[in-house]
py3Dmol code that shows the C-alpha trace and the ligand (Angstrom):
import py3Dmol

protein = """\
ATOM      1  CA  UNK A   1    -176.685  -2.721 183.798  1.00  0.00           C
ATOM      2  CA  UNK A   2    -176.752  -2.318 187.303  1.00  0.00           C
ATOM      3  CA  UNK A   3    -180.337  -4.860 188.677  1.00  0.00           C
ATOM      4  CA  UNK A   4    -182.152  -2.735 191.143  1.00  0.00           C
ATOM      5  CA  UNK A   5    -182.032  -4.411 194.410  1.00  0.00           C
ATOM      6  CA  UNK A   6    -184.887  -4.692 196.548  1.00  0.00           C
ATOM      7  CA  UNK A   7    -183.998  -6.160 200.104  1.00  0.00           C
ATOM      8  CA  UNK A   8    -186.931  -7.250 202.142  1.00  0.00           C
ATOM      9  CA  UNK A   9    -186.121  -6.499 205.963  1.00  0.00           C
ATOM     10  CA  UNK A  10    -188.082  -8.674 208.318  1.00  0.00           C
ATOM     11  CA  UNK A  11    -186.150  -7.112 211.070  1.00  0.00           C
ATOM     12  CA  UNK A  12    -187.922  -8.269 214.104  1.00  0.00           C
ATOM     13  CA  UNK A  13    -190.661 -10.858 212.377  1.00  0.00           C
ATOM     14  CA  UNK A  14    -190.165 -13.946 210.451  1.00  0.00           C
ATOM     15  CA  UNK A  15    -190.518 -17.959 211.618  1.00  0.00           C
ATOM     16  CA  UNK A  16    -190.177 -21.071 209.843  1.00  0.00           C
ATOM     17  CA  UNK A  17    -194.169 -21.003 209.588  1.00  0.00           C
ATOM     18  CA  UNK A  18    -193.334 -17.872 207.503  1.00  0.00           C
ATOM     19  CA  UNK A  19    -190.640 -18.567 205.293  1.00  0.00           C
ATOM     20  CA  UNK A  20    -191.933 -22.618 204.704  1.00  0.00           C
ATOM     21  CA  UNK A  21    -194.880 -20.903 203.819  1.00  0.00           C
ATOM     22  CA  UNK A  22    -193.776 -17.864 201.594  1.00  0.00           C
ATOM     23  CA  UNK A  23    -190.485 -18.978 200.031  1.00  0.00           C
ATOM     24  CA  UNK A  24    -191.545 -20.676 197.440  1.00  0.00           C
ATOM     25  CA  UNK A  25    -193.607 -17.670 195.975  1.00  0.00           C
ATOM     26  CA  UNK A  26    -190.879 -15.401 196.478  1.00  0.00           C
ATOM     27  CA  UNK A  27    -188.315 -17.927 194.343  1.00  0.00           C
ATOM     28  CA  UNK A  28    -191.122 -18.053 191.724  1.00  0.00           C
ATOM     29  CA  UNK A  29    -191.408 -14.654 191.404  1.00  0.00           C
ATOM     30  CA  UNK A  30    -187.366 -13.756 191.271  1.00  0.00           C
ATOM     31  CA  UNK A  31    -187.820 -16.584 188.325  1.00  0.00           C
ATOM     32  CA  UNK A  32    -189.435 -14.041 186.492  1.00  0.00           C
ATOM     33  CA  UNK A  33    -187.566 -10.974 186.930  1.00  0.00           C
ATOM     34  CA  UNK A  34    -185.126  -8.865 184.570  1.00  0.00           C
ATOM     35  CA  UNK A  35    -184.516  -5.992 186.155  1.00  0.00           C
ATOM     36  CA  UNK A  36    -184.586  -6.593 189.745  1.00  0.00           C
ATOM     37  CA  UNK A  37    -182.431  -9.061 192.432  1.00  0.00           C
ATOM     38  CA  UNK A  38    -183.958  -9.503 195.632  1.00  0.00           C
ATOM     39  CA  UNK A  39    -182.383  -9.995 198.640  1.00  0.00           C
ATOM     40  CA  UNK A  40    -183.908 -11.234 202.136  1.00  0.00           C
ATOM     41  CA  UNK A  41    -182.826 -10.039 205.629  1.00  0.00           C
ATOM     42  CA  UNK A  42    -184.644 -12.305 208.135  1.00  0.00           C
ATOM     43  CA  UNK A  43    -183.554 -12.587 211.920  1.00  0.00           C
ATOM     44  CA  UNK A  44    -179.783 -14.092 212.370  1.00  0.00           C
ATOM     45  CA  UNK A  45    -181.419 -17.120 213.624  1.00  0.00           C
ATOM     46  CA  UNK A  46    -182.922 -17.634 210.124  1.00  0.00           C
ATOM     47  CA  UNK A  47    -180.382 -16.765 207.697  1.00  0.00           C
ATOM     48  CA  UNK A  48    -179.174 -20.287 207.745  1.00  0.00           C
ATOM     49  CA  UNK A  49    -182.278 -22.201 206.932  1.00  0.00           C
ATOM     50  CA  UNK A  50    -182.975 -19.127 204.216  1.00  0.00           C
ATOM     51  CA  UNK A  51    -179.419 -19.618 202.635  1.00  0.00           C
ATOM     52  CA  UNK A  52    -180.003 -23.407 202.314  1.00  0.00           C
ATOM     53  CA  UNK A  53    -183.585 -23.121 200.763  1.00  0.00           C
ATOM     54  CA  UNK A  54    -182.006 -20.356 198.216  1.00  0.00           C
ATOM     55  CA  UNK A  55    -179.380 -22.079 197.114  1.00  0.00           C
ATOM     56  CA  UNK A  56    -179.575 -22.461 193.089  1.00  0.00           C
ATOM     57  CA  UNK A  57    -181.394 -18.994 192.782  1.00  0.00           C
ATOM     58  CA  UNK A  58    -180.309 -15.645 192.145  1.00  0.00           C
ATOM     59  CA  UNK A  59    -181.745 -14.480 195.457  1.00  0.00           C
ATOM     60  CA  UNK A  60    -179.287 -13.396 198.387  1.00  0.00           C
ATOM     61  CA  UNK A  61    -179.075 -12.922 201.822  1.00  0.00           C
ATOM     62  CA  UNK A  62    -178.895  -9.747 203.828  1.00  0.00           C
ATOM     63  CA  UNK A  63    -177.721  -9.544 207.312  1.00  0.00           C
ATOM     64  CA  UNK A  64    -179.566  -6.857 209.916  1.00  0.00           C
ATOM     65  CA  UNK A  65    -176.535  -6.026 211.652  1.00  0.00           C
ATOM     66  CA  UNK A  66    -172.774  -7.312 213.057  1.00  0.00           C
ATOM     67  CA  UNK A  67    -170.842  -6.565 216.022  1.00  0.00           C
ATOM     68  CA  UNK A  68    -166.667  -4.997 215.423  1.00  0.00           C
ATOM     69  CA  UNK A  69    -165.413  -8.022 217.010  1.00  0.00           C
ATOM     70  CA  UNK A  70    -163.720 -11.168 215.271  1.00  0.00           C
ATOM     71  CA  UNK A  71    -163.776 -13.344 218.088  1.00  0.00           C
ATOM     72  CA  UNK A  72    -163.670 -13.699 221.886  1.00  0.00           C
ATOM     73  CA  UNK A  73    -165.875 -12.972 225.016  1.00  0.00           C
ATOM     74  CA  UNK A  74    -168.793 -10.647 223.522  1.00  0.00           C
ATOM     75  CA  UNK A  75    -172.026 -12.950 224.728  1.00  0.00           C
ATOM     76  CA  UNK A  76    -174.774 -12.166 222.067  1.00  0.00           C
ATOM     77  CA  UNK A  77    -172.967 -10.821 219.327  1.00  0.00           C
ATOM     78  CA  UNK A  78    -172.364 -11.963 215.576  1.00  0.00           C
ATOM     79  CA  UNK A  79    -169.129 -11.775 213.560  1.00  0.00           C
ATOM     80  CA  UNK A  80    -168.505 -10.508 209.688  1.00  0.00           C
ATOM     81  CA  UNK A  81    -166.834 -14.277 209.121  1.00  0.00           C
ATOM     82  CA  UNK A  82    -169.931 -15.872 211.144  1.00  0.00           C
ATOM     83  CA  UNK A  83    -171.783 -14.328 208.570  1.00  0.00           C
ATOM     84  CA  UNK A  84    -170.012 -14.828 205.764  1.00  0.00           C
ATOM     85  CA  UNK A  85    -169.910 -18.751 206.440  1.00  0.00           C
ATOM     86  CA  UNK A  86    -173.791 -18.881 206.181  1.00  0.00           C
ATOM     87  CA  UNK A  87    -173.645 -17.074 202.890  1.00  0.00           C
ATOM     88  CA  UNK A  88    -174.599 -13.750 203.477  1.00  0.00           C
ATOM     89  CA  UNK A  89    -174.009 -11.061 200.784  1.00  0.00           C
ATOM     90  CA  UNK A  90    -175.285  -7.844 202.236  1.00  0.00           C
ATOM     91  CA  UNK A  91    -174.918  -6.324 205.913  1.00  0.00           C
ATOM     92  CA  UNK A  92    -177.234  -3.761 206.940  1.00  0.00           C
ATOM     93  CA  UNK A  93    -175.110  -1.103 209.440  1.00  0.00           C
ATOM     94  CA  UNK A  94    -176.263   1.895 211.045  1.00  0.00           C
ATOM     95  CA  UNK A  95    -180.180   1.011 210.654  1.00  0.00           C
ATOM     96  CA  UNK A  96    -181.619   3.648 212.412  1.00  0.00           C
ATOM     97  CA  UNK A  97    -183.649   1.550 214.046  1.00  0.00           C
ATOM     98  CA  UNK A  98    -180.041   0.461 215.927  1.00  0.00           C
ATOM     99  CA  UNK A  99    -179.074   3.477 216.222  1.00  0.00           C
ATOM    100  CA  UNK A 100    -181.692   4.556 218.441  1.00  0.00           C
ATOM    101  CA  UNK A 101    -183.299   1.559 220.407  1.00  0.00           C
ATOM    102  CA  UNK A 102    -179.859  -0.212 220.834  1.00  0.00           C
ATOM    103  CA  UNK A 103    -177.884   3.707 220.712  1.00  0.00           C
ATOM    104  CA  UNK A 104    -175.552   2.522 218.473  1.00  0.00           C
ATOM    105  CA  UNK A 105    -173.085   5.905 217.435  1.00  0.00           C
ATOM    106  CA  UNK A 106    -171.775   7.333 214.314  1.00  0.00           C
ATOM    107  CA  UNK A 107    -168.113   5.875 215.369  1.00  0.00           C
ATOM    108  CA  UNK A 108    -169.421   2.691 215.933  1.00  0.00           C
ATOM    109  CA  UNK A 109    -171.306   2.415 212.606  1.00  0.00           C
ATOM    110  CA  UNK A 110    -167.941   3.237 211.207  1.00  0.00           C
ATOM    111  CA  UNK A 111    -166.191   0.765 212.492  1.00  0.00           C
ATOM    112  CA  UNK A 112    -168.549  -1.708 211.237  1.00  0.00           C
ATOM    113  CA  UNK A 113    -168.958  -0.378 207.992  1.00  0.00           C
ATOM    114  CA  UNK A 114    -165.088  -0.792 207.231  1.00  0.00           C
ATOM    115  CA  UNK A 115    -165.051  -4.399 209.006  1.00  0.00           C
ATOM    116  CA  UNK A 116    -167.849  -5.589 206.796  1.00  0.00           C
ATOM    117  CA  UNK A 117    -165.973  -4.170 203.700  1.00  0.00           C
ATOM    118  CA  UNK A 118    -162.766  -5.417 204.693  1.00  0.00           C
ATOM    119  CA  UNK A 119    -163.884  -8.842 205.441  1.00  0.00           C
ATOM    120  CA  UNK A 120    -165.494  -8.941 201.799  1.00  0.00           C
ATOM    121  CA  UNK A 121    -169.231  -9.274 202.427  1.00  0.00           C
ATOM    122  CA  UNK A 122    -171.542  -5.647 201.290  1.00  0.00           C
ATOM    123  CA  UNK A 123    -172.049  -3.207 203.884  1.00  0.00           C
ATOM    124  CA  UNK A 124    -175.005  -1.263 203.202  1.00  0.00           C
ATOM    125  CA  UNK A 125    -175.094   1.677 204.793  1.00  0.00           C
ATOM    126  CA  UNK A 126    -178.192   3.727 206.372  1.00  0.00           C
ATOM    127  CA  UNK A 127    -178.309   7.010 207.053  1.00  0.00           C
ATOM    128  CA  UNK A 128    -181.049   9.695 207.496  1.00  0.00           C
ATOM    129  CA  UNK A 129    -182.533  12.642 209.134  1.00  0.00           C
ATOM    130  CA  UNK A 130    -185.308  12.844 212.084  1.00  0.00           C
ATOM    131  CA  UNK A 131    -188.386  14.861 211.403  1.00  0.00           C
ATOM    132  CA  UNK A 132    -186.747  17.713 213.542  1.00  0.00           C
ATOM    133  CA  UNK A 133    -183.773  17.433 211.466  1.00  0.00           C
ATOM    134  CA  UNK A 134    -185.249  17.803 208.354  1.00  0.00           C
ATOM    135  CA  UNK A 135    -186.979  20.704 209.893  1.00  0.00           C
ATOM    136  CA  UNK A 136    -184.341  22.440 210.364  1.00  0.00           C
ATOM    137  CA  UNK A 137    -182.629  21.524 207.599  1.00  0.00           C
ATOM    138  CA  UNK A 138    -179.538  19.633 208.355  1.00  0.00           C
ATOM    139  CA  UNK A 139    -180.358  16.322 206.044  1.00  0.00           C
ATOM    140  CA  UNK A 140    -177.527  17.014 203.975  1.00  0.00           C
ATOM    141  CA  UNK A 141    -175.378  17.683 207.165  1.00  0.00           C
ATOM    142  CA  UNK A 142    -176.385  14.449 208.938  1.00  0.00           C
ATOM    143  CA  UNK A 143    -175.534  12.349 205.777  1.00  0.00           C
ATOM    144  CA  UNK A 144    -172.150  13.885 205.174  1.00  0.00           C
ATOM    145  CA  UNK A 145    -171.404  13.361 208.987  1.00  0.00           C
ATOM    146  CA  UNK A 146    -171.485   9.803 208.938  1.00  0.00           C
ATOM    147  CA  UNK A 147    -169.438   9.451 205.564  1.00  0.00           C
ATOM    148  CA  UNK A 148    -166.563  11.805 207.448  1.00  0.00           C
ATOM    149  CA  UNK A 149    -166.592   9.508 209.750  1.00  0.00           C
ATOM    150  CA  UNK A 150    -165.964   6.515 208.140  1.00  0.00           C
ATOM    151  CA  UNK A 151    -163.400   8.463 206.420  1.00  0.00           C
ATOM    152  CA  UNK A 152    -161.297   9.723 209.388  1.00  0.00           C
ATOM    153  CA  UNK A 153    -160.542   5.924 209.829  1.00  0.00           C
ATOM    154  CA  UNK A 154    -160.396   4.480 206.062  1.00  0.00           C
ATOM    155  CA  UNK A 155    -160.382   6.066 203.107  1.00  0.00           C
ATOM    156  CA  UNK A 156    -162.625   6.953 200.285  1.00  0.00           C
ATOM    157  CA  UNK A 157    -161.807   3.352 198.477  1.00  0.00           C
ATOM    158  CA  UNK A 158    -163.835   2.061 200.995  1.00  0.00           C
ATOM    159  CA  UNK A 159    -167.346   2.804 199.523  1.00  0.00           C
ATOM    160  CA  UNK A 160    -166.263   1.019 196.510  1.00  0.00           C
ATOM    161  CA  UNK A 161    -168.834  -1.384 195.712  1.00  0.00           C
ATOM    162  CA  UNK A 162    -171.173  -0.637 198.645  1.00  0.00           C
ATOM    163  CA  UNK A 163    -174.397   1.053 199.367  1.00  0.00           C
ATOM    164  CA  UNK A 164    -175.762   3.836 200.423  1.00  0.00           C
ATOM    165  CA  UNK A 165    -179.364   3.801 201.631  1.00  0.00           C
ATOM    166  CA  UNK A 166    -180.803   6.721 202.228  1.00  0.00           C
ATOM    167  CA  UNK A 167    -183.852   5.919 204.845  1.00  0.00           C
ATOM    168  CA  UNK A 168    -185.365   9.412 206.282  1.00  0.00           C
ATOM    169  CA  UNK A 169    -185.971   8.292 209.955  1.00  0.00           C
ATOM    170  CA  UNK A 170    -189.764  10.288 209.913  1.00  0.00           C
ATOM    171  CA  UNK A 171    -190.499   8.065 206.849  1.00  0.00           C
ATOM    172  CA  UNK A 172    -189.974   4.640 208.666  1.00  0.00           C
ATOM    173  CA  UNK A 173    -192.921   2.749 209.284  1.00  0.00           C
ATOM    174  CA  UNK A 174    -194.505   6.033 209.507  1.00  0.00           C
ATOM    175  CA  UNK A 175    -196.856   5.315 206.079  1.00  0.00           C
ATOM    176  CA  UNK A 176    -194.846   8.892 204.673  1.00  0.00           C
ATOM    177  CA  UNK A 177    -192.492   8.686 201.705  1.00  0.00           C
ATOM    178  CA  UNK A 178    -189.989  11.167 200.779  1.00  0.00           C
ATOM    179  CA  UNK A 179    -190.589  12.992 197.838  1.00  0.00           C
ATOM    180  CA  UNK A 180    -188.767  11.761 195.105  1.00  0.00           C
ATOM    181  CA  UNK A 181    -187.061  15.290 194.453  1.00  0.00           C
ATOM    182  CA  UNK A 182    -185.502  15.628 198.027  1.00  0.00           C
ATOM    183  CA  UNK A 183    -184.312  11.996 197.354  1.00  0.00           C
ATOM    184  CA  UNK A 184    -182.800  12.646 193.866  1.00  0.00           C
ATOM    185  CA  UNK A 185    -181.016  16.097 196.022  1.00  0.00           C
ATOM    186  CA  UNK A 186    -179.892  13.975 198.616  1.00  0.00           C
ATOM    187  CA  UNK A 187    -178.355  11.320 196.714  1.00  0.00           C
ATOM    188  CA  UNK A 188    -176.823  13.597 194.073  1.00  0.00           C
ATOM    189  CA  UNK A 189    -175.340  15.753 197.151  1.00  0.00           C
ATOM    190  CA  UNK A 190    -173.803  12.513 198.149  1.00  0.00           C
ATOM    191  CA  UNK A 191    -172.442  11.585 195.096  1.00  0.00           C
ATOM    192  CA  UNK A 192    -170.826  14.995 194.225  1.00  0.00           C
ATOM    193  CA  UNK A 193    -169.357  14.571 197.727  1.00  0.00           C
ATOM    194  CA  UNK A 194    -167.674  11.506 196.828  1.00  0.00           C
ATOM    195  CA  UNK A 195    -166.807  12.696 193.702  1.00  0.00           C
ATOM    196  CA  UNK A 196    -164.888  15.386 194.597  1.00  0.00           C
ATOM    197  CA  UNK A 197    -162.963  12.941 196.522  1.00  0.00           C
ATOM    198  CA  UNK A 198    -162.317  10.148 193.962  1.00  0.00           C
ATOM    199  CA  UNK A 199    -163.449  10.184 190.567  1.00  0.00           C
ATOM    200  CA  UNK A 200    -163.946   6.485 189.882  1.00  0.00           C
ATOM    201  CA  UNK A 201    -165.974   4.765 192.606  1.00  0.00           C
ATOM    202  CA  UNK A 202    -168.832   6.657 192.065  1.00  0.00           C
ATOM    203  CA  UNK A 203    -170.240   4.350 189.319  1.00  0.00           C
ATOM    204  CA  UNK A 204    -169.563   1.340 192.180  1.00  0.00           C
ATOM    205  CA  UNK A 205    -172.126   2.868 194.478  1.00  0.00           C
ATOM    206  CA  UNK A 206    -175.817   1.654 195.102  1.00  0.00           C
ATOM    207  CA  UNK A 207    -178.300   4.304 196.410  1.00  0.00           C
ATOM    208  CA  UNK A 208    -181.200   3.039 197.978  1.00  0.00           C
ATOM    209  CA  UNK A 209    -184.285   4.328 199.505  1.00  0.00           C
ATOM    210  CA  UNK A 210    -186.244   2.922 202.517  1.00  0.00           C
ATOM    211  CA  UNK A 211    -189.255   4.284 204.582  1.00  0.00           C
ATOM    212  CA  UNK A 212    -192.784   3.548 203.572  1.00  0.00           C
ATOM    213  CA  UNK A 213    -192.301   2.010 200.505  1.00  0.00           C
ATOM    214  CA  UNK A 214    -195.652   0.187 199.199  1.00  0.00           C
ATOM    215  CA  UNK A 215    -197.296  -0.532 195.860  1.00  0.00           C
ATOM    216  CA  UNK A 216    -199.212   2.952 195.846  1.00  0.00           C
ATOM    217  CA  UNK A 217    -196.366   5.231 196.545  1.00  0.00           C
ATOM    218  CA  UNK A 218    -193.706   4.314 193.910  1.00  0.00           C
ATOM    219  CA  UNK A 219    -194.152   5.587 190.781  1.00  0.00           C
ATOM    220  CA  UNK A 220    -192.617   8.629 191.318  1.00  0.00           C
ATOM    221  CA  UNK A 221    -189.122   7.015 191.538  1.00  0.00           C
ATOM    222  CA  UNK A 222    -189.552   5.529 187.907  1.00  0.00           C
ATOM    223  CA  UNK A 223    -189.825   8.850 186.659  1.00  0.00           C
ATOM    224  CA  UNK A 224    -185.906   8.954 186.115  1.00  0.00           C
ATOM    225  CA  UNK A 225    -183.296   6.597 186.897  1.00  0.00           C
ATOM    226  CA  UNK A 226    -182.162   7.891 190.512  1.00  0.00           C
ATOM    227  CA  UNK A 227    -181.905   5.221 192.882  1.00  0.00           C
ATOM    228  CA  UNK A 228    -180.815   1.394 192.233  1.00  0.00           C
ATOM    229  CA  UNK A 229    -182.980  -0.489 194.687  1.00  0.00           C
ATOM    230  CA  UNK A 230    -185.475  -0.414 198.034  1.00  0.00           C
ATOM    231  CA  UNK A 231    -185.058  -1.389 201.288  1.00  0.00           C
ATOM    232  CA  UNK A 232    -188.713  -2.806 202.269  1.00  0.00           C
ATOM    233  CA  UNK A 233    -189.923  -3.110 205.779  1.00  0.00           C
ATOM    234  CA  UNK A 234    -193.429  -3.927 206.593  1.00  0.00           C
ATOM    235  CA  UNK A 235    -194.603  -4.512 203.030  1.00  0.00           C
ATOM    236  CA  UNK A 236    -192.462  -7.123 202.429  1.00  0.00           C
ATOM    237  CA  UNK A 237    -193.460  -9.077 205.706  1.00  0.00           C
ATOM    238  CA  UNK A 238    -197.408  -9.723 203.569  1.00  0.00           C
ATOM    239  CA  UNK A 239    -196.300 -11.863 201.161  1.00  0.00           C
ATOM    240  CA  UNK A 240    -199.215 -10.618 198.534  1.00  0.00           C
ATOM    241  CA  UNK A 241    -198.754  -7.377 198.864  1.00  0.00           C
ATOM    242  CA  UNK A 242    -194.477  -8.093 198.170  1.00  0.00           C
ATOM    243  CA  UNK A 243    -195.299  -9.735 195.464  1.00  0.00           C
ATOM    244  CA  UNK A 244    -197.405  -7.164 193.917  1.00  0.00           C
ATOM    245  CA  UNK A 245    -194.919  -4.542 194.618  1.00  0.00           C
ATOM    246  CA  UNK A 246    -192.251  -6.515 193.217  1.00  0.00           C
ATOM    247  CA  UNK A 247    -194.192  -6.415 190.079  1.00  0.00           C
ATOM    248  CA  UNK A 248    -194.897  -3.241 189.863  1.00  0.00           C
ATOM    249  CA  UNK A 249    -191.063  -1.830 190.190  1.00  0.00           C
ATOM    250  CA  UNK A 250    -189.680  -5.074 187.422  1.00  0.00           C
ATOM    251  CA  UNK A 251    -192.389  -3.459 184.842  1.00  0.00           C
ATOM    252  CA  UNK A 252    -191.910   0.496 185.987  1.00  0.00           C
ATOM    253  CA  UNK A 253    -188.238  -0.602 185.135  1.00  0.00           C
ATOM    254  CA  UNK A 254    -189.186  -1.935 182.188  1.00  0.00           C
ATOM    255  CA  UNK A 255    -191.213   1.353 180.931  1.00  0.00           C
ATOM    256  CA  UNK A 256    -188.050   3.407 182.003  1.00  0.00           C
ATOM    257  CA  UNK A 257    -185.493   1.421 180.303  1.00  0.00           C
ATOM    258  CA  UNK A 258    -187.917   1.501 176.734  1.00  0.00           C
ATOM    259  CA  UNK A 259    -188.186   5.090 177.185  1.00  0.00           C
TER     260      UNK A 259
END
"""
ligand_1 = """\
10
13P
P -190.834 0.374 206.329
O -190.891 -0.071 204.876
O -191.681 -0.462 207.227
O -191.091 1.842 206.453
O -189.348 0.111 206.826
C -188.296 0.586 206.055
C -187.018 0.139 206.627
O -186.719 0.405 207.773
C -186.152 -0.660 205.764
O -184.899 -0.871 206.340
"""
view = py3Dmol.view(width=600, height=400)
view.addModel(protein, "pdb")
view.setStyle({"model": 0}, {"cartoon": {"style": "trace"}})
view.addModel(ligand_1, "xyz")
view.setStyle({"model": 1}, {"stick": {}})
view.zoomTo()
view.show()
């Protein structure tokens, strides 16, 4: 059974007041879980002192982003083996919060997506449509550009054993969720896509959703089994309220899987 993975993005937040002082709770709560794995994604500055105070616990570590390059003069920039030394598991690429405040492109999301593969760590990969987009009806469109693209310079092997997140840009931080029906259309679009291309990674594919996700909005995506984890922005940076929707999703899962 695939554990449905809920990765807490700080993005820009976090200190060691923060963690020293919400760790623990998180590591006591992951004790108690069956269905879930949880995964943090502070600030690169922070993923070292995280991976040290995880150690022993089923809990991983998510990076927010990594540059193309190995080595060499790039001031400010992180590599995949950087990463990978301080025990990160996950890589976030193509946030669309990169994409537009640091205008990071569709090529250069691909680029990153295959390095982070290649180099063995999990990219997971966001993608998602602008209000306007959505308008107009070009969701599908906007997802299937970005896979294309990764394809024109790999090949569909590459999405084995990644993820796909599936973060509607007009949902982030906005307090709006995507109904769960456009979600379950978007991701089964996607996976017919990649179907008709190879028949066997499919089942080696994690859809997630991000945008809005909080305690009061979820239980609509335990109606089926659709999606195998959240991406969680602001919620997860209140420890109480993380905790309470960790809860909530480790016993909707536990209603589904009876049912
Ligand atoms: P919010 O949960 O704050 O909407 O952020 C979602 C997100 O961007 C996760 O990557």
């Amino acid at each position: 059974m695939k554990k449905f993975l809920i990765i807490a993005n700080w993005k820009l937040n976090g200190s060691y007041n923060f963690i020293d002082k919400n760790l623990n709770i998180i590591k006591k709560i992951n004790n108690s879980l069956n269905y879930c794995q949880l995964s943090i994604s502070p600030p690169y500055v922070y993923l070292n002192y995280i991976n040290n105070l995880i150690k022993n616990t089923s809990i991983s570590l998510t990076a927010q982003n990594v540059d193309i390059h190995l080595k060499g003069s790039f001031t400010g920039e992180i590599s995949v083996n950087m990463l990978k030394d301080i025990g990160v598991k996950y890589v976030i690429i193509g946030h669309s919060e990169r994409r537009i405040y640091h205008n990071e492109d569709i090529d250069l999301i691909s680029k990153k997506f295959v390095l982070v593969k290649k180099y063995g760590l999990i990219p997971i990969l966001c993608i998602g449509e602008t209000a306007e987009q959505k308008k107009n009806k070009l969701t599908e469109k906007i997802c299937i550009n970005q896979i294309n693209s990764i394809l024109k310079i790999s090949n569909i092997k590459i999405f084995n054993n990644t993820i796909i997140a599936y973060e509607p840009i007009w949902a982030i931080g906005s307090g709006k969720i995507a109904d769960i029906n456009e979600v379950k259309k978007i991701i089964l679009f996607i996976k017919k896509y990649i179907f008709s291309l190879n028949k066997e990674i499919i089942k080696n594919i994690y859809f997630q959703y991000g945008g809005s996700v909080n305690f009061f909005n979820i239980n609509h995506f335990f109606t089926k089994k659709y999606i195998n984890g959240f991406l969680i922005g602001k919620v997860s940076l209140t420890i109480k309220d993380f905790v309470l929707l960790i809860e909530k999703i480790e016993k909707s899962l536990y209603l589904l899987n009876r049912s």
